[in-house]
N, C-alpha and C positions, 0 to 999 in steps of 0.2 A: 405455853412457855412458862416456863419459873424463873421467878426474880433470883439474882444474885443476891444473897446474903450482904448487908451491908458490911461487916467485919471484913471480905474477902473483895471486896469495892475497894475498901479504903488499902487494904493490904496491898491490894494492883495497882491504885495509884502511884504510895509509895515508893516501890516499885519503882514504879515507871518515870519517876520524881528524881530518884535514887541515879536513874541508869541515862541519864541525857542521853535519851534513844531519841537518833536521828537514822534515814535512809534515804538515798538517791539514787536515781539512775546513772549509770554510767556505761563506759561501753569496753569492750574485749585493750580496743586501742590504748585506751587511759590507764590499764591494770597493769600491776605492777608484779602480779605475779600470776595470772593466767594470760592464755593466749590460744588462736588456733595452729595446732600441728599438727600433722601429719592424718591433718581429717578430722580429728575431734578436739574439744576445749578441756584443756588438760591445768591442772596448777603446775608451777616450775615445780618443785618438787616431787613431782610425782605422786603424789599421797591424792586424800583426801576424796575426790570423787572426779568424773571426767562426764563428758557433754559427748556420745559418739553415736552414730547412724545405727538406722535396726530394719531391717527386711526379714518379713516375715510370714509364710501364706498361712491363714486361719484354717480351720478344720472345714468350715463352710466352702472354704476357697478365697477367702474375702483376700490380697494384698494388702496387707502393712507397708508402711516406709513412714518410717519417724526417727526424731531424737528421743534420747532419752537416756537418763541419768546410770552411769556404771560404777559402781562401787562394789572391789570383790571383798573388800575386809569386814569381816561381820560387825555388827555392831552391838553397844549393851546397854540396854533398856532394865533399871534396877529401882525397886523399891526397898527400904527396911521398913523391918515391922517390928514393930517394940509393944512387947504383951502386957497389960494392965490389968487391976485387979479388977476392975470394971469392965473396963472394953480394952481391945486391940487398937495400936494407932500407926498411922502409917507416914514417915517421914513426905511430904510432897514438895516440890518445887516450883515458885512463882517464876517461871522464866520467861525471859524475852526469846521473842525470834521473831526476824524480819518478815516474817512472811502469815504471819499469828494477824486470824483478826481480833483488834482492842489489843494486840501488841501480846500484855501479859497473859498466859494463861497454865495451868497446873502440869506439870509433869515428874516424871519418875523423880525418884530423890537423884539417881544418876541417870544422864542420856548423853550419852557420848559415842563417836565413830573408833577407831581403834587407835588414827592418824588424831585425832584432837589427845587421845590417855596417855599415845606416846609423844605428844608434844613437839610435831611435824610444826606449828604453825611457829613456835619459840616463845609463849606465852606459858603460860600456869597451867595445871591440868585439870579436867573437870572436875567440880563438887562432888565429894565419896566417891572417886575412881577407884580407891587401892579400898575400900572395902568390897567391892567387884570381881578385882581380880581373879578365875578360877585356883590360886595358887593359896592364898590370903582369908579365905572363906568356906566353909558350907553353908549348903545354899537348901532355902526349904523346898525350891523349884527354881528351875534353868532349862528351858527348852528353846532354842529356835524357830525364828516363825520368819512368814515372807513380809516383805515391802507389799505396794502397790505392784502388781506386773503388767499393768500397762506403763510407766513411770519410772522404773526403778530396773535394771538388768541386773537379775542375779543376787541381790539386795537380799539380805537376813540380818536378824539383830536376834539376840539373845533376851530373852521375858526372863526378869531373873526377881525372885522372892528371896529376901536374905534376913536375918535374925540378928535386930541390931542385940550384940553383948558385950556392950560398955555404953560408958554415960558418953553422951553425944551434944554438944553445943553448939546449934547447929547457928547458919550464917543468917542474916535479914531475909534472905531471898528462900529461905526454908523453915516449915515449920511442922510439927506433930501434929494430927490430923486424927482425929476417930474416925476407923475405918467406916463406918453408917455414914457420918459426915461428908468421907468422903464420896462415897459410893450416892448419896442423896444430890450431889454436884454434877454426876453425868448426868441430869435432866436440865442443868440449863446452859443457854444457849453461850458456845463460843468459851467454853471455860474450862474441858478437859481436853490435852489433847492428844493427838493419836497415840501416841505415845504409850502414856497411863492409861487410856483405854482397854489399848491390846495387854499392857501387863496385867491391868485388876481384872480382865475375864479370864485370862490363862491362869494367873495365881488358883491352887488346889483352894477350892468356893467354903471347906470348912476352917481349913488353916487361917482362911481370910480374917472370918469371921468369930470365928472359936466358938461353934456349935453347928448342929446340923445343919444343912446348905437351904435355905429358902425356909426359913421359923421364923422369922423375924414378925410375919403378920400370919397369925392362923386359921383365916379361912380366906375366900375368895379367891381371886386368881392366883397369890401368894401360896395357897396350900396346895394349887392344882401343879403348880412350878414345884412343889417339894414332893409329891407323887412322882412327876416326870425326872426328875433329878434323881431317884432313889434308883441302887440297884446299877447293873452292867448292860444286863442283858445278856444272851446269849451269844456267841460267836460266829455264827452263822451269818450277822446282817452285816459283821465286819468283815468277813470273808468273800462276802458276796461285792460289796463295797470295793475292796483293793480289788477284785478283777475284773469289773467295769470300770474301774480309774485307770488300771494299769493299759486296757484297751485303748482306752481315751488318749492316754500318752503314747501308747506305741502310734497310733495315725495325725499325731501332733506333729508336726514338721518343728524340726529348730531350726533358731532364727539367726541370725547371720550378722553380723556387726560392719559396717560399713563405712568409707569417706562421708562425713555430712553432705558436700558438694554433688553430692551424687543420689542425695536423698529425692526419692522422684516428687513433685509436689511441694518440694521446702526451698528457700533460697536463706543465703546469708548474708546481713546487710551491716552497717557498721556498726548496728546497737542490738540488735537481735538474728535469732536465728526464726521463720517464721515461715509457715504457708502460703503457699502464692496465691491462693484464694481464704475467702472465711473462713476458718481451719477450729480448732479443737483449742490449742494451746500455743502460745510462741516461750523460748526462750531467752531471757536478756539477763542482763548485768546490774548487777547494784553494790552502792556503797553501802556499808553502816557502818557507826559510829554508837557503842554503848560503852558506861564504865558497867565495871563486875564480869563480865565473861571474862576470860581463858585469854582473848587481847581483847585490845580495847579499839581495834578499826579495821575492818578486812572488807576484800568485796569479794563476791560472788556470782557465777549463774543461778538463775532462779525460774521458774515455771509458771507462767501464771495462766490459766484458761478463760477461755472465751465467755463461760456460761457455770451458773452451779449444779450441782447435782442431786441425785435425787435414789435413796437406799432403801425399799422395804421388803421388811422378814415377815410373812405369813404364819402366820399360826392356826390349828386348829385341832381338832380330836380322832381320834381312833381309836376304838376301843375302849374308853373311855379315862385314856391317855392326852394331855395336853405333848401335841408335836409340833415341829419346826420345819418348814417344809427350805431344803437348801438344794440345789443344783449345780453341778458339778461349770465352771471359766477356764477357757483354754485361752492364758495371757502370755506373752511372747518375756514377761520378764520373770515368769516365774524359774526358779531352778528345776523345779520338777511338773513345768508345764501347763499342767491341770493342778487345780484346787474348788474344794466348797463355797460356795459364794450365796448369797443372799437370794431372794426369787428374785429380786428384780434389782436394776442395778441401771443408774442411768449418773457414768463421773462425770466432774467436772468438765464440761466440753463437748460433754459427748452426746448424742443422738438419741431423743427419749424412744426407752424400746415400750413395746406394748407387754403388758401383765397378760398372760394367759389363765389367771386365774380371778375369776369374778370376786372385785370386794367390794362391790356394791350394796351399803347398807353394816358393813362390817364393822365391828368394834375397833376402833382406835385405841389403844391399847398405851403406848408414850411416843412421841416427837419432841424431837429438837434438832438443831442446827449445830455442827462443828464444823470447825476449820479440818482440813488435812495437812501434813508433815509442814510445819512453819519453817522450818531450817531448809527445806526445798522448795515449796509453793509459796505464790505470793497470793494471799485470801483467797486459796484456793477452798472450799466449802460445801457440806453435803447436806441436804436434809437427810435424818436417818427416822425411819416410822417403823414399829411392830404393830401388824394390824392384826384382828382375830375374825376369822370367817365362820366361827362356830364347828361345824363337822368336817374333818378334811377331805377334800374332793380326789380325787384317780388325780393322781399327779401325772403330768407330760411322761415322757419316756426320757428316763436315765435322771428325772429329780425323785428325790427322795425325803420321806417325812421324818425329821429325826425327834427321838424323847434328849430329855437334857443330859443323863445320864451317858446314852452315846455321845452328843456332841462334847460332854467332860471329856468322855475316851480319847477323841480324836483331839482334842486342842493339849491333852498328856501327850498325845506321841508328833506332835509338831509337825508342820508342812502340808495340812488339811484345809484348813479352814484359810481363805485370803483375807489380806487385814480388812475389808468392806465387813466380809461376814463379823470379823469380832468386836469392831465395832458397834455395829448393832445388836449384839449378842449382849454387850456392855450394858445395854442399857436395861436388862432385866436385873443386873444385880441392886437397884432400889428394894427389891424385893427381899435381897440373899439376908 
């Protein structure tokens, strides 16, 4: 683990000093503007996001039947970047979210739903909304990527790289950031979060940085990272790719949205919705109560799991190529079914699977611990590891050893990689 910076210590307190952040539990009953209808936890308004049933059969056969969070309005996840004669810096944000463990933690200069820009709730609109806008900006990158798809039905947000071009004054809760700076902060624990994750690994890795992608340290694992990174590759391994995925999806059953009530295995009680035996996750309600957001007291449904989880990305050689060994997740919330995911992958709640790939003895490469999505989990949390096994082994049937270079490809053309994968992906940019 790496210690937090004391400057970024004291800035959170601040913060957190700043924002008389309080939260409670409360229940569907109490709320003054959600409730259950017509099967699922809707706000009166209509906006914002909905709590509705999901059936679903796995490719294996396995039955699904769960809640889970529906939100069709895409959302936008934005960093500015302002170039200096020195280094690049990147506008970041100390934000609260109820559901963040230590409360504060780093995200995009904007993170907002489409229902918070348009000011569904009757509060203020997010920090640098209207530099967002697709109408108001060019943008250096904007691609779409997915939610969680066990978690989230349907869920995409926009990864958006934008060129701040005016002087900017920005508020307490934000501040300029040296890209390195930043990028040296995804190794400690509970301080960037998903959010700014998925944007700094999708951002184009030279524009980040303003030099070649992985120079920063030139030899050691850092130069074997800029080997693998160099170059496209051929077309072949991407052709081959879309029609073993496209397989994958044609035999993926869609899933089907449901009465909660009717969820087999869930019951809903007056403060939660939750498993009738030891389960994975329950849903409930909370109040909060912060100044500086968008309003200043709302409540919510929120997610919290049973157990944390547990992320790692193998690595090893071929040819005398550093690769990334990734395999294809068939999650019932993705839009497009299947996606790339990590080797191994055990969420919040979920049932440790076994590694079919010996890392006994392997190099541990970086760890650390983050929270997941704090505006919907409540300390929900993963451990995230890149391990190195030296030479890569015959991978299973249907995973695949990627160079950095292809995974660039795939995280340009958006809807490949699930946010576990870039997550973890994130945390090689110490290196970039």
């Amino acid at each position: 683990m790496t210690d937090r910076p004391e400057w970024l210590h004291e800035w959170f307190e601040q913060t957190k000093a700043a924002s008389a952040f309080h939260i409670t539990d409360t229940t569907l009953d109490a709320s003054e503007h959600w409730g259950l209808s017509d099967g699922a936890i809707i706000h009166d308004s209509g906006r914002f996001f909905s709590v509705v049933g999901v059936n679903w059969t796995a490719p294996e056969g396995a039955s699904v039947s769960q809640p889970m969070f529906k939100q069709e309005e895409e959302g936008t996840l934005g960093f500015l970047l302002r170039k200096g004669g020195t280094c690049n810096e990147l506008l970041a944000y100390a934000k609260i979210e109820p559901g963040n463990v230590n409360t504060v933690q780093l995200a995009p200069t904007c993170q907002a739903t489409r229902s918070n820009i348009s000011r569904a709730h009757g509060g203020e609109p997010p920090p640098f909304a209207d530099v967002f806008e697709r109408t108001n900006h060019r943008f250096l990158y904007d691609v779409p990527q997915s939610e969680q798809g066990t978690r989230f039905f349907g869920k995409r947000n926009r990864n958006v790289l934008a060129s701040a071009r005016r002087v900017l004054t920005p508020p307490p809760t934000h501040r300029w950031l040296a890209v390195e700076e930043l990028l040296d902060l995804l190794e400690v624990d509970f301080t960037i979060n998903t959010d700014a994750r998925s944007v700094l690994v999708c951002c184009p890795w030279e524009t980040l940085v303003g030099r070649t992608p992985f120079s920063r340290y030139g030899s050691g694992f850092g130069s074997e990272l800029a080997r693998s990174a160099r170059g496209n590759g051929d077309e072949a391994w991407l052709a081959q790719l879309r029609e073993q995925i496209a397989r994958e999806r044609v035999k993926t059953a869609q899933p089907a949205t449901i009465d909660l009530h009717d969820l087999a295995g869930w019951r809903i009680t007056e403060s939660c919705v939750k498993p009738e035996s030891a389960g994975s996750f329950r849903v409930f309600q909370i109040k909060v109560d912060v100044r500086g957001r968008e309003v200043s007291s709302w409540d919510q449904p929120i997610i919290s799991s049973a157990s944390d989880g547990s992320i790692d990305l193998v690595c090893g050689r071929s040819a005398g190529i550093l690769r990334f060994l990734l395999r294809p997740y068939a999650e019932p919330g993705l839009l497009n079914l299947v996606q790339l995911g990590p080797t191994v992958v055990e969420e919040p709640g979920g049932v440790k699977e076994e590694n079919p790939i010996n890392i006994d003895g392997a190099l541990l490469r970086v760890e650390c611990r983050q929270s997941e999505e704090g505006g919907r989990f409540f300390h929900d949390s993963n451990r995230f590891r890149i391990v190195d096994v030296g030479e890569a082994c015959e991978p299973p049937d249907g995973w695949h050893w990627f160079t950095l270079a292809q995974v660039r490809r795939l995280l340009d053309e958006g809807g490949w990689l699930t946010n576990e994968a870039r997550s973890v992906l994130a945390l090689l940019l110490r290196w970039l």
